[in-house]
DODO-135338 format. One line per 10 residues: for each residue x, y, z of N, C-alpha, C, O. Coordinates in nm, 4 decimals. Example, Ala and Ser with C-alpha at 12.3 -4.5 7.8 and 13.67 -1.06 7.14 Angstrom:
2
1.3190,-0.5690,0.7800,1.2300,-0.4500,0.7800,1.3200,-0.3300,0.7800,1.4236,-0.3319,0.8465 ~ 1.2850,-0.2250,0.7080,1.3670,-0.1060,0.7140,1.2900,0.0030,0.7870,1.3409,0.1138,0.8039
//
This chain:
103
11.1517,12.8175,10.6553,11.2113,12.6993,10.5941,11.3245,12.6501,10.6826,11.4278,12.7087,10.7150 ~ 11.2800,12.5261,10.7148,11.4390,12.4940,10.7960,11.5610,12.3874,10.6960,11.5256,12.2992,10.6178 ~ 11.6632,12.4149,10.7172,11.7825,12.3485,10.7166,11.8339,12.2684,10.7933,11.8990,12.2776,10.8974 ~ 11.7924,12.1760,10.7216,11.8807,12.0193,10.8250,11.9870,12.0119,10.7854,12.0321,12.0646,10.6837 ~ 12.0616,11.9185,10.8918,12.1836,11.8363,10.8028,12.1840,11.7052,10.7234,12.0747,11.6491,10.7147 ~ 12.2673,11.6595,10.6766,12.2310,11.4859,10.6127,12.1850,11.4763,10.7302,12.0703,11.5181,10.7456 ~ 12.2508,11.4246,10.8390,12.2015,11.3725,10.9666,12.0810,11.3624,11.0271,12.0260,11.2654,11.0792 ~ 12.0451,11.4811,11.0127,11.9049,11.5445,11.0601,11.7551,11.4543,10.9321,11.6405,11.4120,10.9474 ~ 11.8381,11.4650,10.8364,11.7315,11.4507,10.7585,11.7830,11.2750,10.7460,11.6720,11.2319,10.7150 ~ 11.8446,11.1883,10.7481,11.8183,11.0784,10.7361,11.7334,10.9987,10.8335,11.6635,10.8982,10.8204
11.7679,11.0905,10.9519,11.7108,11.0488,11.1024,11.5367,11.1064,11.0514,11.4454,11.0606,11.1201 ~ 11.5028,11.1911,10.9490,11.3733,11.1822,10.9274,11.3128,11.0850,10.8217,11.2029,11.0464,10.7817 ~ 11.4101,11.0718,10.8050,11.3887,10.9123,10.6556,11.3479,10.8120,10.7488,11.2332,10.7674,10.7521 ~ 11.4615,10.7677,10.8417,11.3999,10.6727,10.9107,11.2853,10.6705,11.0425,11.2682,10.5700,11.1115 ~ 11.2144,10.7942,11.0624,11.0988,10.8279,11.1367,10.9482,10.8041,11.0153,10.8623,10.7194,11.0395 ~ 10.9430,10.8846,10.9045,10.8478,10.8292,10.8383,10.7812,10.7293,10.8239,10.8621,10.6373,10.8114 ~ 10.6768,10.6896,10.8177,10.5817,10.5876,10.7762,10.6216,10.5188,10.6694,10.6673,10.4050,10.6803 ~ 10.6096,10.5757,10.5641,10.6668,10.5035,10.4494,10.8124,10.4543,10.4064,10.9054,10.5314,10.3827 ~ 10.8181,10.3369,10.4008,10.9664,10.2898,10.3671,11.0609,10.3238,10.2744,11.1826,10.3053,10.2752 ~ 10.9476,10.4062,10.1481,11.0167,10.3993,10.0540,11.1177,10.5447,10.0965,11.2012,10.5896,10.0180
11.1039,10.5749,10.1662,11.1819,10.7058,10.2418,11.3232,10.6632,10.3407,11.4305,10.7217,10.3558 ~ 11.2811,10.5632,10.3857,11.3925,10.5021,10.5072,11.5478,10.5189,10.4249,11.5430,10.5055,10.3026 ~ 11.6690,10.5444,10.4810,11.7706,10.5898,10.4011,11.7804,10.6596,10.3504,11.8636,10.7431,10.3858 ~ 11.7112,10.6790,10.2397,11.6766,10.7896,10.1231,11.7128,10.9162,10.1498,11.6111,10.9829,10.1310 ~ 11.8477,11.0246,10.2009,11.8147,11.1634,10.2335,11.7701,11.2203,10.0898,11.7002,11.3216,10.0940 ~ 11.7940,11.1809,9.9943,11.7689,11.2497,9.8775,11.6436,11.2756,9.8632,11.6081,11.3880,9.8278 ~ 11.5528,11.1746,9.8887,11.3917,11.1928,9.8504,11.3649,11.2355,9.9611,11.2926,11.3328,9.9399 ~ 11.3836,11.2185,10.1111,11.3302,11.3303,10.2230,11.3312,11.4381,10.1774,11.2340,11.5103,10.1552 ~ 11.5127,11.4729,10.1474,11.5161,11.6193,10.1431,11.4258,11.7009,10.0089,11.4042,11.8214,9.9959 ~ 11.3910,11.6036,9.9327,11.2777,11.6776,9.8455,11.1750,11.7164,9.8822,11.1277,11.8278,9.8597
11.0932,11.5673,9.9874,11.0029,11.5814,10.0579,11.0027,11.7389,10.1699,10.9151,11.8253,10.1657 ~ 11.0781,11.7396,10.2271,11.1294,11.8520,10.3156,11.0886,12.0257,10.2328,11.0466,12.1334,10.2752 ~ 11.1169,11.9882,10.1405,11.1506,12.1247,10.0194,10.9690,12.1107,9.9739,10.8997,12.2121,9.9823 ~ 10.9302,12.0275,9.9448,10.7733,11.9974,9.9218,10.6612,12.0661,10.0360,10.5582,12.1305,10.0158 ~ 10.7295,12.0224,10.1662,10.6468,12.0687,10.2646,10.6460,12.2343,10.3082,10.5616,12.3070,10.3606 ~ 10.7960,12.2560,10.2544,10.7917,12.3805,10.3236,10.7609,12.4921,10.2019,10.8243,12.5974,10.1948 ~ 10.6495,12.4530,10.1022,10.5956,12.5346,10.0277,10.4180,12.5044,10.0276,10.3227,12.5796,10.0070 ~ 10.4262,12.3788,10.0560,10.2502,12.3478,10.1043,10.1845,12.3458,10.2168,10.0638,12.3269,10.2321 ~ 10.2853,12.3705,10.3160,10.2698,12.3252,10.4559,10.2488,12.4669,10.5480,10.3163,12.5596,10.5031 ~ 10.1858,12.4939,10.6418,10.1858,12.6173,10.7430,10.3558,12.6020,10.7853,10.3893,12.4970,10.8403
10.4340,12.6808,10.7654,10.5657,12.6879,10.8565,10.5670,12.6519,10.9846,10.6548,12.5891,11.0437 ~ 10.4106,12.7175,11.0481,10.4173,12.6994,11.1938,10.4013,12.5716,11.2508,10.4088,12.5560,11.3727 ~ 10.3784,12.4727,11.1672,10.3167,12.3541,11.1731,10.4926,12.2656,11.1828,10.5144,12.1592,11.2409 ~ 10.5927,12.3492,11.1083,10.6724,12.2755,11.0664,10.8253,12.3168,11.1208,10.8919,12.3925,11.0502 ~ 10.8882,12.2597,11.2646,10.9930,12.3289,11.3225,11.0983,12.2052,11.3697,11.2213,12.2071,11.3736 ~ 11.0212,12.1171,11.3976,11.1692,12.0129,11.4270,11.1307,11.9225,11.3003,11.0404,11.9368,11.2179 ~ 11.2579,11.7969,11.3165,11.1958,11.6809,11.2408,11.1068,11.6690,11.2722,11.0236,11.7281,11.2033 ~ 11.0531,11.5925,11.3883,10.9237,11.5274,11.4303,10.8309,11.5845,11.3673,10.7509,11.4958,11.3376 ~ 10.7822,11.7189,11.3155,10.7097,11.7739,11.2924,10.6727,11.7062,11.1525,10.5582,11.6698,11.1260 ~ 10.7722,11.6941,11.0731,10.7626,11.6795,10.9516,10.7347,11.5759,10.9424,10.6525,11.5474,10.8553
10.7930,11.4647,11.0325,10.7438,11.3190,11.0282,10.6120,11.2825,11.0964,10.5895,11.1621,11.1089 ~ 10.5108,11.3802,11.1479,10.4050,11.4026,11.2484,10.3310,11.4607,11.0972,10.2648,11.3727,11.0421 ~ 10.3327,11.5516,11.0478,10.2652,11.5976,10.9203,10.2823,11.4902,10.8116,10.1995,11.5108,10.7229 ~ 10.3559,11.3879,10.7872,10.3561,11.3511,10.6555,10.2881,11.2063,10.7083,10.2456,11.1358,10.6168 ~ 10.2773,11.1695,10.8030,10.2200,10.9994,10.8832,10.1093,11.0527,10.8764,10.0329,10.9834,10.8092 ~ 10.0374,11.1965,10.9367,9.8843,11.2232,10.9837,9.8363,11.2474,10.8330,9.7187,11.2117,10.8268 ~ 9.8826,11.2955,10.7055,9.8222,11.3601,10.6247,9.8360,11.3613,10.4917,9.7648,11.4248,10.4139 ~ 10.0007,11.2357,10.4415,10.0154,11.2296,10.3101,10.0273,11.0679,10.2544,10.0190,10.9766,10.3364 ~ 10.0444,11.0439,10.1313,10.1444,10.9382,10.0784,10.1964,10.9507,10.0270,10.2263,11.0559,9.9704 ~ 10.2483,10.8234,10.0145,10.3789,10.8598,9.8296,10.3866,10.7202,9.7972,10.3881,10.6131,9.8577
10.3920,10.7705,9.6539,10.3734,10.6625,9.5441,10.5132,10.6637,9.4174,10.5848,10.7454,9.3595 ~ 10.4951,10.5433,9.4233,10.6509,10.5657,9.3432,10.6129,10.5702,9.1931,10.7057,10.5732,9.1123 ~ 10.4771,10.5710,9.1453,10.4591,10.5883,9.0298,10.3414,10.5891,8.9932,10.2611,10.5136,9.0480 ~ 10.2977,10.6859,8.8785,10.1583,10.7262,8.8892,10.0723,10.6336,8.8648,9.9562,10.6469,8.9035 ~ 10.1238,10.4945,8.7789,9.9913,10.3442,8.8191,9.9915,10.3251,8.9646,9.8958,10.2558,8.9993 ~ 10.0637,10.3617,9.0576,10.0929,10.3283,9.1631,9.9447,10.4116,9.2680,9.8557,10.3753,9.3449 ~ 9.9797,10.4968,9.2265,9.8855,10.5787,9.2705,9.7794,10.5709,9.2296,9.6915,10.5871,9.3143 ~ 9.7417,10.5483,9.1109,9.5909,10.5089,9.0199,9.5306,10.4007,9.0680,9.4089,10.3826,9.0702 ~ 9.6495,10.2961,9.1238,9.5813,10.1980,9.1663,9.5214,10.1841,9.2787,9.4228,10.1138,9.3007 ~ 9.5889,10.2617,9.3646,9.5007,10.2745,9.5203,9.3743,10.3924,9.5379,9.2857,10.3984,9.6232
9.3986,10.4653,9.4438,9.2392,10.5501,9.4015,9.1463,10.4395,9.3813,9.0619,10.4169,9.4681 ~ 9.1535,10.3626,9.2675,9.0668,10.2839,9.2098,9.0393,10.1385,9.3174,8.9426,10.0706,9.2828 ~ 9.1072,10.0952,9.4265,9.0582,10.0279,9.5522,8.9874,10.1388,9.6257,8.9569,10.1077,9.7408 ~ 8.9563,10.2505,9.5911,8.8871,10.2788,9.7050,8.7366,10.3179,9.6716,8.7267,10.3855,9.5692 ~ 8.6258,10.2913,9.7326,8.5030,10.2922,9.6575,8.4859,10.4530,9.5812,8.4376,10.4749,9.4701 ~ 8.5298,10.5325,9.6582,8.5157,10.6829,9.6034,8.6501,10.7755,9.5746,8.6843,10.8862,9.6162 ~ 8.7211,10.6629,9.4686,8.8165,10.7195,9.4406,8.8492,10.7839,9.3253,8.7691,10.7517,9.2375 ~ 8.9414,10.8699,9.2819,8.9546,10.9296,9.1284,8.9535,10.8580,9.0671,8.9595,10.7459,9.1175 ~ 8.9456,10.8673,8.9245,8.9747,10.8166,8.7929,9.0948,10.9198,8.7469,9.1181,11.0313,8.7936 ~ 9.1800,10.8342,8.6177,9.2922,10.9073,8.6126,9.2942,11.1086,8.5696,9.3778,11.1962,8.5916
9.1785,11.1091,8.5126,9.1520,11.2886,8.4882,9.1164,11.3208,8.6123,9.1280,11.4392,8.6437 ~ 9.0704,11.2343,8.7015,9.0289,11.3563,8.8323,9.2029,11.3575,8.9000,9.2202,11.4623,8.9622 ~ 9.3002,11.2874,8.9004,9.4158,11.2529,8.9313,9.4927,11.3573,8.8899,9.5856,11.3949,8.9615 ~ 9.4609,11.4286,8.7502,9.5689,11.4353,8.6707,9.5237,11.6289,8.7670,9.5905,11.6903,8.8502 ~ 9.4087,11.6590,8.7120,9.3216,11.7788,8.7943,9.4053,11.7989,8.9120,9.4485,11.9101,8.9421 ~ 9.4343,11.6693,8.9939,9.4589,11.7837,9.1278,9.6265,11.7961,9.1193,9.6765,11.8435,9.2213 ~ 9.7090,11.7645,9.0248,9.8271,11.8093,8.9937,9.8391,11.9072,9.0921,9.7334,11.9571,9.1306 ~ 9.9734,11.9575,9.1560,9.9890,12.0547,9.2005,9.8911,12.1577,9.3180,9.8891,12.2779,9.3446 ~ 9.8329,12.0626,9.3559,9.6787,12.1114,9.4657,9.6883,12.0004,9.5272,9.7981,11.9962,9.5827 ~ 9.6158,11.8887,9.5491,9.6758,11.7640,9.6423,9.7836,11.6401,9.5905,9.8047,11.5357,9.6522
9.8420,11.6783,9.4680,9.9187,11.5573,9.4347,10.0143,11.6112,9.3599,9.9961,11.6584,9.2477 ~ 10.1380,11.6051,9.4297,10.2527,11.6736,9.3761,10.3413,11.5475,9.3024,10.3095,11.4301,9.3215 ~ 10.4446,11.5826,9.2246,10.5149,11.5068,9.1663,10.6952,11.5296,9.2702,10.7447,11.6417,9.2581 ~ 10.7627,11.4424,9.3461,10.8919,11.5128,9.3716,10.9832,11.5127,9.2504,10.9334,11.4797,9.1427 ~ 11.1090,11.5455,9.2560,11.2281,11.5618,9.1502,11.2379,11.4139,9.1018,11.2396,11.3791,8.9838 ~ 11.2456,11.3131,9.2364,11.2743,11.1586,9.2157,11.1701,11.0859,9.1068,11.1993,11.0071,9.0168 ~ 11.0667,11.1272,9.1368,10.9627,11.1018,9.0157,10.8725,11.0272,9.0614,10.7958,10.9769,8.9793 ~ 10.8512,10.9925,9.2296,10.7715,10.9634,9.2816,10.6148,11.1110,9.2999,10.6190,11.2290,9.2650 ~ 10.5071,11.0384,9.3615,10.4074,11.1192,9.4031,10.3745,11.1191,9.5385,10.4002,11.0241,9.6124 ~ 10.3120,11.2339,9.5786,10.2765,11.2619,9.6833,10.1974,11.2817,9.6991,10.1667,11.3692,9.6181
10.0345,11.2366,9.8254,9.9404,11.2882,9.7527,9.9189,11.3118,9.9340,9.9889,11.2573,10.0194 ~ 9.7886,11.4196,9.9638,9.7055,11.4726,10.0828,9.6161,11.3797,10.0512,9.5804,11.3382,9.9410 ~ 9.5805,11.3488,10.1687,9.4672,11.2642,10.2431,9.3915,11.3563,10.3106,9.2952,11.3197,10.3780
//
């Protein structure tokens, strides 16, 4: 598990893909705490890494219509019970109350 500083971790807010992260150390550093329980460690040693793992392999949704809705644009996507199923296996909830989901 690594330990950033604010510093460290805002500078990964603003490397992410997703905006809704930019600034944010609060929701990185959740994100951060997220990865380093789903993630290979070895996979995970500088920022870059984390911002290299979460661009190649996740999203986040700021709310679970949010997320329902881009399942349901996609021709082979969940419905909300297959959604709700992968709880905690590809679609985590952070503290902020956004979602996260593996691609």
């Amino acid at each position: 598990m690594q330990n950033f500083t604010d510093e460290q971790v805002l500078n990964l807010s603003n490397k992410l893909s997703n905006t809704l992260y930019h600034n944010n150390v609060e929701a990185t550093r959740q994100l951060i705490i997220l990865f380093n329980k789903i993630v290979r460690n070895t996979l995970l040693v500088t920022i870059d890494d984390y911002a290299d793992v979460y661009d190649a392999e996740f999203f986040t949704f700021q709310t679970w219509d949010d997320l329902l809705k881009s399942e349901t644009e996609m021709s082979d996507g969940w419905d909300d019970a297959e959604c709700q199923a992968q709880m905690n296996t590809s679609i985590w909830m952070l503290p902020c109350g956004w979602y996260v989901q593996a691609v």
